[in-house]
LOMAR-802756 format. One line per field, with one value per residue: residue number from 0; residue in one letter; chain; x, y, z of N, C-alpha, C in turn. Coordinates in steps of 0.1 Angstrom, whole numbers, plus 5000, padded with zeros to 4 digits. Example, Ala and Ser with C-alpha at 12.3 -4.5 7.8 and 13.67 -1.06 7.14 Angstrom:
% LOMAR-802756
pos 0/1 .
code a/s .
unit A/A .
n_east 5132/5128 .
n_north 4943/4978 .
n_up 5078/5071 .
ca_east 5123/5137 .
ca_north 4955/4989 .
ca_up 5078/5071 .
c_east 5132/5129 .
c_north 4967/5000 .
c_up 5078/5079 .
***
This chain:
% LOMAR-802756
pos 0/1/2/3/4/5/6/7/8/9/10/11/12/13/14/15/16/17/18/19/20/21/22/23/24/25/26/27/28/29/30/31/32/33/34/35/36/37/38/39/40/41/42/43/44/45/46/47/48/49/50/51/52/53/54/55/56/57/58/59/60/61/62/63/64/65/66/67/68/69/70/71/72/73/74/75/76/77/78/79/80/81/82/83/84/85/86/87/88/89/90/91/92/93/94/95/96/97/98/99/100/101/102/103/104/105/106/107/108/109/110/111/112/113/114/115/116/117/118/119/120/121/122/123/124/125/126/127/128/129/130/131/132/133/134/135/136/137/138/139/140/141/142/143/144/145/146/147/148/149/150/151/152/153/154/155/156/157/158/159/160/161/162/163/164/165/166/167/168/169/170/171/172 .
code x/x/x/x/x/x/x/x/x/x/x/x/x/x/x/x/x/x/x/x/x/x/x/x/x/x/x/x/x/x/x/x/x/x/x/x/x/x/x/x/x/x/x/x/x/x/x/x/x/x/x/x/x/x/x/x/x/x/x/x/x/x/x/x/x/x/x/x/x/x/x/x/x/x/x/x/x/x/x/x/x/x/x/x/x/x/x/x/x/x/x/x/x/x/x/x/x/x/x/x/x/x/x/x/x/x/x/x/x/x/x/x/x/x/x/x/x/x/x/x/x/x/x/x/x/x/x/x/x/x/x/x/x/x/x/x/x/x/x/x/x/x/x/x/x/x/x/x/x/x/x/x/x/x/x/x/x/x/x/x/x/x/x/x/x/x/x/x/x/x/x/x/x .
unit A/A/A/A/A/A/A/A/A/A/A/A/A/A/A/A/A/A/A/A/A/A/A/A/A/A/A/A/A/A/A/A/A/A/A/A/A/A/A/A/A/A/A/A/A/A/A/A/A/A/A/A/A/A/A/A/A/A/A/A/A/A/A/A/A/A/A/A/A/A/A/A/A/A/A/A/A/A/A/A/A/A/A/A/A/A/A/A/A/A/A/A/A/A/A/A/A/A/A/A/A/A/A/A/A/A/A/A/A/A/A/A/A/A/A/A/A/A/A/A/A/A/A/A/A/A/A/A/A/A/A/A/A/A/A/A/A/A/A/A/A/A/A/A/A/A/A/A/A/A/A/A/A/A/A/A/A/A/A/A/A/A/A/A/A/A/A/A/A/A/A/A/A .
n_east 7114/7100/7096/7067/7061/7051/7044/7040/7027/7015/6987/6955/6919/6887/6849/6828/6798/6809/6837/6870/6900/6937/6973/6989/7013/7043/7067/7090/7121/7123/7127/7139/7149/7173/7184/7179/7149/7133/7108/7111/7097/7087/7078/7056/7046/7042/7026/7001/6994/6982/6961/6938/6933/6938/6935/6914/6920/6918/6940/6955/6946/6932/6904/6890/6883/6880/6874/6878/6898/6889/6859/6854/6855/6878/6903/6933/6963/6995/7014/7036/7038/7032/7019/6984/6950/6914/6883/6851/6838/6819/6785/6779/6791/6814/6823/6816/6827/6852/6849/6842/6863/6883/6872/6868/6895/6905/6922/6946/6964/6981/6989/7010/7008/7035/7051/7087/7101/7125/7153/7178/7210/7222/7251/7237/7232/7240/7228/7226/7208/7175/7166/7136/7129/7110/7084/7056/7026/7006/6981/6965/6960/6944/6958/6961/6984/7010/7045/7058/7055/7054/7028/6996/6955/6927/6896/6867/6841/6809/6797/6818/6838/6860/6902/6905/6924/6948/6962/6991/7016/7045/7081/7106/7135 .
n_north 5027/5046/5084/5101/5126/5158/5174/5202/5205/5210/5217/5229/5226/5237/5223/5201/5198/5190/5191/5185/5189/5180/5188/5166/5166/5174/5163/5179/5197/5213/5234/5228/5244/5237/5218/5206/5193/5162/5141/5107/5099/5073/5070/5067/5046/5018/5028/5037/5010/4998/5017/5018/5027/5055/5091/5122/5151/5179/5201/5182/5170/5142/5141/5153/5144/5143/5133/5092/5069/5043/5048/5055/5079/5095/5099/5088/5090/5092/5113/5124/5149/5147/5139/5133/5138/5137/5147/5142/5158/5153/5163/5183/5204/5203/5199/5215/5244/5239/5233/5256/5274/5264/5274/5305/5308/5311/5287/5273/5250/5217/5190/5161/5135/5114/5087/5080/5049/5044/5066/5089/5105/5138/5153/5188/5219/5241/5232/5203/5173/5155/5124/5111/5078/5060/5057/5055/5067/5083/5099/5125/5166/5192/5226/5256/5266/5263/5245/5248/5276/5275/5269/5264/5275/5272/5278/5259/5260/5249/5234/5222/5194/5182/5173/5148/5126/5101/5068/5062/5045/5050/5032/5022/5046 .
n_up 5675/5652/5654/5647/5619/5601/5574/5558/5524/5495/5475/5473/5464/5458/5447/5430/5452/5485/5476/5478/5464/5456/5464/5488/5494/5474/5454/5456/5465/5495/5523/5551/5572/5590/5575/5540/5523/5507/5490/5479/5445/5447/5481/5490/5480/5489/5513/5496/5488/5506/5520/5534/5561/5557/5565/5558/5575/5595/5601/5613/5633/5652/5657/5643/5618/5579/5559/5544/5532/5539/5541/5514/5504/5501/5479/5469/5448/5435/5412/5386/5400/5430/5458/5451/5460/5460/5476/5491/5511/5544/5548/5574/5597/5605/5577/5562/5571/5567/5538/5530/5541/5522/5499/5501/5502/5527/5535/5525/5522/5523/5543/5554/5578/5586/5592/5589/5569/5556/5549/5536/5539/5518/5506/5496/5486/5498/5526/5548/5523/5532/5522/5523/5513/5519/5535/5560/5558/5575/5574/5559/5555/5556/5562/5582/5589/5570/5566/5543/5520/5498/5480/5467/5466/5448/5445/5428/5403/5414/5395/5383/5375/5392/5385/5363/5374/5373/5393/5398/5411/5414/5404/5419/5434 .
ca_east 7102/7099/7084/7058/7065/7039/7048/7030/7032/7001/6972/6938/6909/6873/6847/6813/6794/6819/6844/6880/6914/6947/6982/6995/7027/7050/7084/7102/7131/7120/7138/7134/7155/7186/7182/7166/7144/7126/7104/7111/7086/7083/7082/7047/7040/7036/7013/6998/6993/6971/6955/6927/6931/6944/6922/6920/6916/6913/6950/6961/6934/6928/6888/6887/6879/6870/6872/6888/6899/6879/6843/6849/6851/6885/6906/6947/6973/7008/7015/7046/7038/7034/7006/6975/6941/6905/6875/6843/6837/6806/6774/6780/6791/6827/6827/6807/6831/6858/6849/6842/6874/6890/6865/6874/6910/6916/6927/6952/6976/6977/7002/7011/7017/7038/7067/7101/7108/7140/7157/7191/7212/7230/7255/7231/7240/7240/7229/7223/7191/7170/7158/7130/7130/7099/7075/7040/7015/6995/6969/6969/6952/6940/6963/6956/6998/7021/7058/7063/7047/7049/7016/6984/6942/6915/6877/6860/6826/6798/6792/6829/6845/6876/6901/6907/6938/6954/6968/7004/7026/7059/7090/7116/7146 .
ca_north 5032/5060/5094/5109/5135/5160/5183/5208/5209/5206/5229/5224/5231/5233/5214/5199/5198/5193/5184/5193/5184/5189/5178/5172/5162/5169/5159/5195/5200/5224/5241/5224/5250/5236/5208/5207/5180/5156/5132/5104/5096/5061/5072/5064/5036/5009/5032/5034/4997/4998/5030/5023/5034/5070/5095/5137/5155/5191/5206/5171/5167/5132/5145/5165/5139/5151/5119/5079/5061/5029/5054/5056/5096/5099/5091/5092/5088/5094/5110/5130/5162/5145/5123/5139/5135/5139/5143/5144/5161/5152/5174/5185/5214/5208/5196/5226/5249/5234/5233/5272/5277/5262/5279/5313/5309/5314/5276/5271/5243/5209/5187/5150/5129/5102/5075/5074/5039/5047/5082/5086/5121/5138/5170/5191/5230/5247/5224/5183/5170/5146/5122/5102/5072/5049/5061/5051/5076/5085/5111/5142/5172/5204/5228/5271/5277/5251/5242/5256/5284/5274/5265/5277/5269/5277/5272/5255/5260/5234/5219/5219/5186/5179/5172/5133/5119/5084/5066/5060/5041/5052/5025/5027/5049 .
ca_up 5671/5648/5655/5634/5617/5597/5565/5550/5512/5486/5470/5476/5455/5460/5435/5429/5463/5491/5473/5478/5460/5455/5467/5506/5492/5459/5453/5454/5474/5503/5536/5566/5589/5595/5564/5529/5522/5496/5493/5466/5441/5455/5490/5488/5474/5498/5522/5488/5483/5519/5524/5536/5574/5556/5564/5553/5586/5597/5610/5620/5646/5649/5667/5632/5606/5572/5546/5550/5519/5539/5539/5498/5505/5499/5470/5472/5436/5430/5397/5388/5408/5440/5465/5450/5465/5462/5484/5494/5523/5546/5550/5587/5606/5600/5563/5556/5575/5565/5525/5530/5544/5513/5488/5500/5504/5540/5543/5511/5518/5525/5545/5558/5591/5585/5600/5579/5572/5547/5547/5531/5540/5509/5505/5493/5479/5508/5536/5537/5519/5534/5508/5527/5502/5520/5545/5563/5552/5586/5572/5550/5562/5555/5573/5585/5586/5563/5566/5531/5518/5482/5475/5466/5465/5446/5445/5415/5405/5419/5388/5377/5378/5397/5370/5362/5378/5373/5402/5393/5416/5415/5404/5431/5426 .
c_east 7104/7092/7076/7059/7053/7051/7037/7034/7019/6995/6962/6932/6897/6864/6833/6810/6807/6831/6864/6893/6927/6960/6988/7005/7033/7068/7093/7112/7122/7126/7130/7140/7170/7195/7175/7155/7136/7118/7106/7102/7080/7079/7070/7040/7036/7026/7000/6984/6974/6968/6941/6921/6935/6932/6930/6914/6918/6928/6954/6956/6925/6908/6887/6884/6869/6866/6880/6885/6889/6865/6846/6849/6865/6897/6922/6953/6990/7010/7030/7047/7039/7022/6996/6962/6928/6892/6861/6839/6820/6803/6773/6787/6809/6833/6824/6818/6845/6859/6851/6856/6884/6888/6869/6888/6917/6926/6934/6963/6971/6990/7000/7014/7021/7050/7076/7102/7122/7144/7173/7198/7220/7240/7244/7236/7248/7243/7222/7208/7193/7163/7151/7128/7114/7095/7064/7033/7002/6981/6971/6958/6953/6947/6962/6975/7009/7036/7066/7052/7044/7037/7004/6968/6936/6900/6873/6844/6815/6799/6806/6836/6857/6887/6909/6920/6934/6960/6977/7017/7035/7071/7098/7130/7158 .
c_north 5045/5067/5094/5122/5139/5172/5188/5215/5206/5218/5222/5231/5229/5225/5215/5199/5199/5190/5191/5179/5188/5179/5180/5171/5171/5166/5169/5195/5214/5221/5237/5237/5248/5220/5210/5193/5172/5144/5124/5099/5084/5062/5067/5050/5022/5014/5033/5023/4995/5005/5030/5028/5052/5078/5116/5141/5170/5194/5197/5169/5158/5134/5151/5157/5142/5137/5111/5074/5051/5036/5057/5069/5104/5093/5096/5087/5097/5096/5118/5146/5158/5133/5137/5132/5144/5134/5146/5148/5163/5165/5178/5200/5217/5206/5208/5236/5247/5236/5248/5281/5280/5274/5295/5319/5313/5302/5273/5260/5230/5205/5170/5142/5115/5095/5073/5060/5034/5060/5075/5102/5121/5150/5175/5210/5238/5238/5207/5183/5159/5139/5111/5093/5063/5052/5056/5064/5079/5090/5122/5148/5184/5215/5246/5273/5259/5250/5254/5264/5288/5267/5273/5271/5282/5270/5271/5260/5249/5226/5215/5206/5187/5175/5154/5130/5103/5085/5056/5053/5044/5043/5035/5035/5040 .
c_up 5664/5654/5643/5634/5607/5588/5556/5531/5505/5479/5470/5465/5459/5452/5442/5446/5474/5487/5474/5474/5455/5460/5480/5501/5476/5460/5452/5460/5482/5514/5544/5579/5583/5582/5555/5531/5512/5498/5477/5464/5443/5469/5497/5488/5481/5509/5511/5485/5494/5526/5530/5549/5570/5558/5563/5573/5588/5605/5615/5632/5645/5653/5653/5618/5597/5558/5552/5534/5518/5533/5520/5499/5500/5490/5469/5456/5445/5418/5398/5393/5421/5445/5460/5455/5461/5470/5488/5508/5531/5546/5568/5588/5599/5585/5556/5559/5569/5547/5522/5532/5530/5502/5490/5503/5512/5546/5527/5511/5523/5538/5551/5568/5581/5592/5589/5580/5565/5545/5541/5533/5525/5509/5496/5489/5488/5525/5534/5537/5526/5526/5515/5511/5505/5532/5544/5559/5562/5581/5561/5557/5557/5567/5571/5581/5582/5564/5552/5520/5501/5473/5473/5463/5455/5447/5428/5416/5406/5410/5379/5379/5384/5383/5373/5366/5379/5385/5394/5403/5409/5411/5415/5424/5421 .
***
């Protein structure tokens, strides 16, 4: 059995009504510690295929649900920057709270639970990359402190659109 494991990588944005998007994922090389790590641009693509138990959630707190691909509220791609997502976040206590967070930039990252189902190690410059090649896709989620602190949010204006993304499956490496 695999673990599940959770990484924080993305940018968020705010938008029309509740709307928030951005990316939990990109394909960068980033510092795990004691290992680099990567995700390949396929890595995706079969959680992809059948997303529709994925859901955005609040800090990885399954009691914290903010959108589900199944409720139509939440919309997942792969382009060449990484897993990008957009979403509609209910009219409630925490969607509200939650949108606000984003909009004034105290909640700025994103990140992902998921199950490795292909990794590959590599020599890498310094220390070995991990190049997960094919992983399950648990969740993405809005997270207060991220793994990697290269990211960044902003807030759109209400009537601004989000901006149009294609969903791109990946070819395998």
């Amino acid at each position: 059995m695999h673990k599940r494991e959770t990484r924080d990588k993305g940018t968020l944005s705010g938008g029309e009504g509740l709307r928030v998007s951005g990316y939990a994922a990109t394909w960068d090389t980033y510092d795990m510690g004691s290992f680099e790590e990567r995700l390949d641009p396929a890595a995706f693509n079969k959680a992809l295929e059948q997303a529709d138990e994925i859901a955005l959630l609040w800090n990885h707190d399954t009691g914290k649900p903010l959108a589900r691909v199944r409720a139509g509220n939440l919309r997942l791609w792969a382009d060449e920057t990484g897993l990008g997502f957009e979403a509609t976040l209910p009219d409630t206590q925490s969607g509200r709270e939650a949108y606000e967070l984003v909009k004034s930039g105290v909640v700025t990252q994103c990140s992902f639970g998921f199950q490795v189902r292909d990794e590959t190690y590599e020599k890498g410059s310094a220390k070995p990359l991990r190049i997960i090649r094919d992983a399950d896709l648990l969740e993405i989620s809005l997270v207060t402190f991220p793994a990697n602190e290269g990211t960044s949010v902003e807030a759109r204006a209400e009537a601004e659109p989000a901006p149009a993304r294609r969903l791109r499956l990946m070819p395998p490496a």
